[in-house]
N, C-alpha and C positions, 0 to 999 in steps of 0.2 A: 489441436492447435497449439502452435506453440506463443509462450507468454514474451513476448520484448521488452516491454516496460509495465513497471509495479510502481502504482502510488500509493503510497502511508496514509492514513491519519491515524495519530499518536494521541493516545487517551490516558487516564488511569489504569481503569480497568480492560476497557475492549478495545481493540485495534483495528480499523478498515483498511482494509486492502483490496486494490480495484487494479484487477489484471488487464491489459488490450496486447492484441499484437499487432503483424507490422502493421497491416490495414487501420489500424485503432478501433477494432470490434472485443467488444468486450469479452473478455474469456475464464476470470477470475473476476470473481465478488465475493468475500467474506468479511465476516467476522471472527474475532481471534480473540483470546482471553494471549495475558502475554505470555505466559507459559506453552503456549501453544505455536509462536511465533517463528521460531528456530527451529520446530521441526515442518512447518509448512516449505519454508525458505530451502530445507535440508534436501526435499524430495523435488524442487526444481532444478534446471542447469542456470547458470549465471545468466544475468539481463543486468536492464540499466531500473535501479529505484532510484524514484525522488520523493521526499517529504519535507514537510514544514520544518523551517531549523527551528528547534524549543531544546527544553532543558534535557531530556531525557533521548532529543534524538542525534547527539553527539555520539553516545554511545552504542545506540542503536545500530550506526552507521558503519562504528569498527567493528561491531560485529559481523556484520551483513558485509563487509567487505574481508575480512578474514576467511567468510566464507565463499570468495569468487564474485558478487558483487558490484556493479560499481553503481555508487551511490551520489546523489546528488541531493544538496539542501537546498531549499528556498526559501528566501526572505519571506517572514509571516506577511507583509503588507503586498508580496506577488499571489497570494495564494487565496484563493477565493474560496469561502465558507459554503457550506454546502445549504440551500434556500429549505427551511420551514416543510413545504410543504411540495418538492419538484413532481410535473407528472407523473415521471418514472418510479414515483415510490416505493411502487409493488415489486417493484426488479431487487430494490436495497433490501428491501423486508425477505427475500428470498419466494418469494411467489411470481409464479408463471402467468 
């Protein structure tokens, strides 16, 4: 399947990133340490990402746009936190 849109969430240490394509089925779910970011990004063809605008994802964004790209920020107060404890748990933790 091929991936459309990729959303961020921008951590310290580890990075989520939750692949859908055009349908909006999921097709990419990981976790990323940041060093590992640029080369996930490197082995896709360009899509549309969006993430939370914060301090560290200005940056982020030139890069990920330098590399083909196009990226979109969202206002922290449009962006809905991710709940505690969601059904889908098992899907985020990497279990079938």
């Amino acid at each position: 399947m091929k991936v459309t849109t990729i959303g961020i969430d921008l951590a310290k240490n580890v990075i989520q990133v939750h692949g859908v394509d055009h349908r909006g089925k999921v097709v990419v779910r990981r976790q990323l340490r940041r060093g590992q970011v640029m080369d996930f990004f490197a082995q896709r063809p360009g899509c549309l990402v969006g993430m939370e605008a914060c301090g560290s994802a200005h940056a982020w964004a030139r890069r990920l746009m330098k590399s083909g790209y196009t990226v979109k920020l969202m206002a922290p107060q449009f962006v809905k936190p991710l709940p505690l404890d969601p059904p889908d748990m098992h899907l985020l933790r990497g279990e079938e």
